[in-house]
N, C-alpha and C positions, 0 to 999 in steps of 0.2 A: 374561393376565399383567400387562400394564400395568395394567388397572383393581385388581390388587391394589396398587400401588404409590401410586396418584391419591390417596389417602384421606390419604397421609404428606406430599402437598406444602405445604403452607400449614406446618405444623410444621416442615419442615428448612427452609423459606426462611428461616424467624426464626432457626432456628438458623445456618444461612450468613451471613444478616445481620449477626446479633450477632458473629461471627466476620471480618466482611470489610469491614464498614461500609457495604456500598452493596448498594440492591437492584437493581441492574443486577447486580453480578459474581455477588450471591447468587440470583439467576434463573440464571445462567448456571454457578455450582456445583452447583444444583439438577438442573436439566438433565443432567448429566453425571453425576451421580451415580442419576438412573434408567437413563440411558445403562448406563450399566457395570454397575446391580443385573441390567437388560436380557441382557448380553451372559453375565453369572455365575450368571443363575439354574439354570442345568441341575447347576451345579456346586454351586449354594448345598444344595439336600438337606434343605433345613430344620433344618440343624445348630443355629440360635440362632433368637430368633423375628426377623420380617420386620425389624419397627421397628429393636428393634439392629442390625441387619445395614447396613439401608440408614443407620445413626448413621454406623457405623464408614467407609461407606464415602464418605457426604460429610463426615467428619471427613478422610478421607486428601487427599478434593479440594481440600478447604481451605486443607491443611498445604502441600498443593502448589502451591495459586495463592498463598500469603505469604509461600513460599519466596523468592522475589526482589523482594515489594513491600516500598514503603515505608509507614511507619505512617501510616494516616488520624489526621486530628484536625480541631477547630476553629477557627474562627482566634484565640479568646483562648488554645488551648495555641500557637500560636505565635509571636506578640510583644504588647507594652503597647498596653495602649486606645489609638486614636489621638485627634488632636486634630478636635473637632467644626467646627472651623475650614477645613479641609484644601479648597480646591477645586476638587480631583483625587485622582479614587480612584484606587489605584495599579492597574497589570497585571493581570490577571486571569492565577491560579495556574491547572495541570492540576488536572481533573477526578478524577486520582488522590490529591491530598493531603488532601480532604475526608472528612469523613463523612457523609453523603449523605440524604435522607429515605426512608421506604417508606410505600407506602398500608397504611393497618390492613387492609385487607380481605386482603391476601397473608400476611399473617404472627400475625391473630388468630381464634382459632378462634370459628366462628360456635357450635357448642354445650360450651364451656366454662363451667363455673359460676361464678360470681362471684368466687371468694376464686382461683382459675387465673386466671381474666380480668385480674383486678387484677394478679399476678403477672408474667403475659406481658407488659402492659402499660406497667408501670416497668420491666420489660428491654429492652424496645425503644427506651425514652424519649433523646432525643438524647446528653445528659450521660453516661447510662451507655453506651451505644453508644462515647461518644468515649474515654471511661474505660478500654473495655476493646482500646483499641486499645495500652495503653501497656504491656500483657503479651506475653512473649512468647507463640506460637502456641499450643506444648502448655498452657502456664498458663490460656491464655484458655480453651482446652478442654474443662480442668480443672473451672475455676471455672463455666462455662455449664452444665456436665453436672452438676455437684455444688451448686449455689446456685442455678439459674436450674431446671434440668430433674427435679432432685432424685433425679437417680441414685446408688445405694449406691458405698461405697469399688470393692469388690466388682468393682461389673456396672462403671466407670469405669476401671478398672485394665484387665480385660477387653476393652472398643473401646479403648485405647489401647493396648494390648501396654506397660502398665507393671506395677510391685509395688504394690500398697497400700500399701505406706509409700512410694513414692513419689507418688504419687496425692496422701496427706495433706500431703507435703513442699510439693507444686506447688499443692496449695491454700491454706497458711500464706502461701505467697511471695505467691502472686494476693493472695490478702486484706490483706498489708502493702502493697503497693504500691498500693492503691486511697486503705488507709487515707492513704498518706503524700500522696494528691492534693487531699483535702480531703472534705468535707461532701458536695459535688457528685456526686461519684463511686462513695459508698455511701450516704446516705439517700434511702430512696425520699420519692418526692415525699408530702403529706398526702392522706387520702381526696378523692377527688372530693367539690369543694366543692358540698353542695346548689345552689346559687343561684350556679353555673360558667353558666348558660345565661344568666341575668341578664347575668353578667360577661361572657361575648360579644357580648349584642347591646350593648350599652354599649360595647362595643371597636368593632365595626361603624360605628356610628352615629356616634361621635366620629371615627372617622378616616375614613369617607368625607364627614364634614362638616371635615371638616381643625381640629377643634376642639380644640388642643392641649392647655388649660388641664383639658377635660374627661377626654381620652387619657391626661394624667398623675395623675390623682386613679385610677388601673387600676394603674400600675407600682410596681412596688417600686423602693426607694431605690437600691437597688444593680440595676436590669435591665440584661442588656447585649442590645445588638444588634450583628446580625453579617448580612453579604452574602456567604457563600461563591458564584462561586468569588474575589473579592476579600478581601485581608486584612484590609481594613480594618473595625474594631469599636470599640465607645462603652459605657462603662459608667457608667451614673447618669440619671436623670431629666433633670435640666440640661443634661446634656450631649447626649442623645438629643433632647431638644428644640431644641436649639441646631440641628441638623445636619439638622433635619426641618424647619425655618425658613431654611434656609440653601440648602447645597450640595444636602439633600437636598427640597428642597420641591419637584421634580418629580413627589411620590408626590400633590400636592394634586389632587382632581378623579378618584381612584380608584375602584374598587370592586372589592368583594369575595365571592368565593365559597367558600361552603364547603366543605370535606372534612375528613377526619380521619388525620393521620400521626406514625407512633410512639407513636401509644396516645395524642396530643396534639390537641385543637385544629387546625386549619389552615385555611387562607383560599388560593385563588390569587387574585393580585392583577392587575387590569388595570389600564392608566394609560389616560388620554385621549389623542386623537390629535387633530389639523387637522380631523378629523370629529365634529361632536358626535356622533353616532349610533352612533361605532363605537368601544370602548374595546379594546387590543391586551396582551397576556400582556407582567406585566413580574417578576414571583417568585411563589412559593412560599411563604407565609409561616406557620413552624412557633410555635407559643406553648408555651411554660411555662410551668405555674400552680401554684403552690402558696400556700394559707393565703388565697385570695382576691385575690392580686396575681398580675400577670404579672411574672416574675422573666427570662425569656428570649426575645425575638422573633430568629430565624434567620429569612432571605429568602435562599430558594436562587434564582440568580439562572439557572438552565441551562433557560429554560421550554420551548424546543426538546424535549428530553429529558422532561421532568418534569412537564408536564402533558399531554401523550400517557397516563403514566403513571398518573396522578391521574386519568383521565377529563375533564380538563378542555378544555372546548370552546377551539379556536384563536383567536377573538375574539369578546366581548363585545356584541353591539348591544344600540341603545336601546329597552327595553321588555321588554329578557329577565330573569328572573324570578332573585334573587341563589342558590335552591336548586335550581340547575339537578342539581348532582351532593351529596352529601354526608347 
């Protein structure tokens, strides 16, 4: 019985994700929603096929774990860029007001075809992740099932015990409130840029060489950078370099590993320590590309959690190879 269920995990986790922000909770909606498919199969009968079934029912665990949470988001949806001057970052916020990373390998299907791959892919990308935190539950539902998974009015109305005209209702709403967030929040990002792999190892290379002049000829005008779980974020070349010459120049003398999260680019980042030999987990660092610039570098700063996650070895020594995972 459970191996019929195995085959649906990797698809409801993206689906949880996109619904919860984080793939910690959406592992653990996951979880409970084979749980309970587990406990109702005798009753299930094969009334509807599997797939729906288990939709419906980690649609209900969803509804129920954001029953009492509060909205994840980013830290630019939550105050003005700060000043790259600053030389103290502020408090570090709970681990619940974020929107979190996930490794591609849990939430992308290894044989989907190109134009779904693509698909899954800008749905999971940070910006829309954050985007879709600002609807309420059933909207968010809505719009994942009807935009993202391409369910009919129909079979949508159906796992949610609504009308079709309400179904179109809560889709209108979903899609104004995206629209009214900006650019960020409904266009998807431009095709993968051919000469994207160029543009890494050029990202690589300048920033484990701390070569800042070469690291900005990569960014777009407007890039922001962000250190969740810290508020604090920089939007602009200028000012990203200011703060990487400054407060933030402890990242000088790093290196970087590859992986891939939310359909993006990603590096975990080691910093150097009193050891030359030994470099230790200091983020997570997600990129956003579009049109051949990086438009978004996130450093999730939780490496306890997140590179367990990621596959990523607990510390760096000298002589180990930068493709260790990825």
């Amino acid at each position: 019985m459970e191996d019929a269920f195995e085959p649906y995990r990797r698809e409801l986790t993206a689906y949880c994700y996109r619904m919860l922000g984080s793939a910690f909770e959406a592992e653990d909606a996951v979880q409970e929603t084979l749980i309970r498919a587990w406990r109702g199969y005798e009753r299930f009968e094969g009334r509807s096929a599997v797939r729906s079934w288990l939709y419906r029912i980690a649609t209900n665990v969803c509804l129920d774990m954001l029953s009492s949470a509060q909205r994840r988001a980013r830290p630019m949806d939550l105050a003005a860029a700060g000043s790259p001057h600053v030389t103290e970052a502020p408090p570090p916020l709970a681990e619940s007001v974020w929107v979190g990373p996930v490794p591609d390998d849990r939430v992308l299907a290894d044989t989907a075809d190109p134009a779904e791959l693509a698909v899954t892919r800008e749905s999971v990308r940070l910006a829309f992740v954050a985007a879709l935190q600002h609807l309420p539950p059933k909207q968010r539902a809505v719009l994942i099932l009807r935009e993202v998974l391409a369910w009919s009015t129909a079979e949508t109305a159906e796992l949610l015990g609504l009308t079709g005209a309400s179904v179109n209702s809560a889709l209108q709403r979903a899609r104004a409130t995206l629209a009214a967030l900006g650019p960020a929040a409904t266009d998807t990002l431009a095709p993968t840029d051919p000469d994207q792999r160029t543009l890494l190892a050029r990202y690589v290379d300048a920033f484990e060489r701390y070569d800042l002049d070469a690291l900005a000829t990569l960014l777009h005008e407007d890039v922001t950078l962000s250190m969740p779980p810290l508020g604090l974020w920089f939007r602009g070349v200028d000012d990203i370099r200011t703060w990487m010459l400054g407060t933030g120049s402890g990242c000088r003398g790093s290196r970087l590993v590859p992986v891939a999260a939310n359909g993006s680019p990603a590096f975990g980042q080691y910093r150097p320590t009193s050891d030359p030999d030994r470099h230790e987990p200091w983020g997570l660092t997600v990129l956003e590309i579009s049109r051949g610039r990086i438009v978004g570098i996130t450093n999730f700063l939780d490496t306890e959690r997140l590179f367990p996650l990621f596959g990523l070895p607990p510390v760096l020594l000298r002589g180990e190879p930068a493709e260790l995972v990825g």
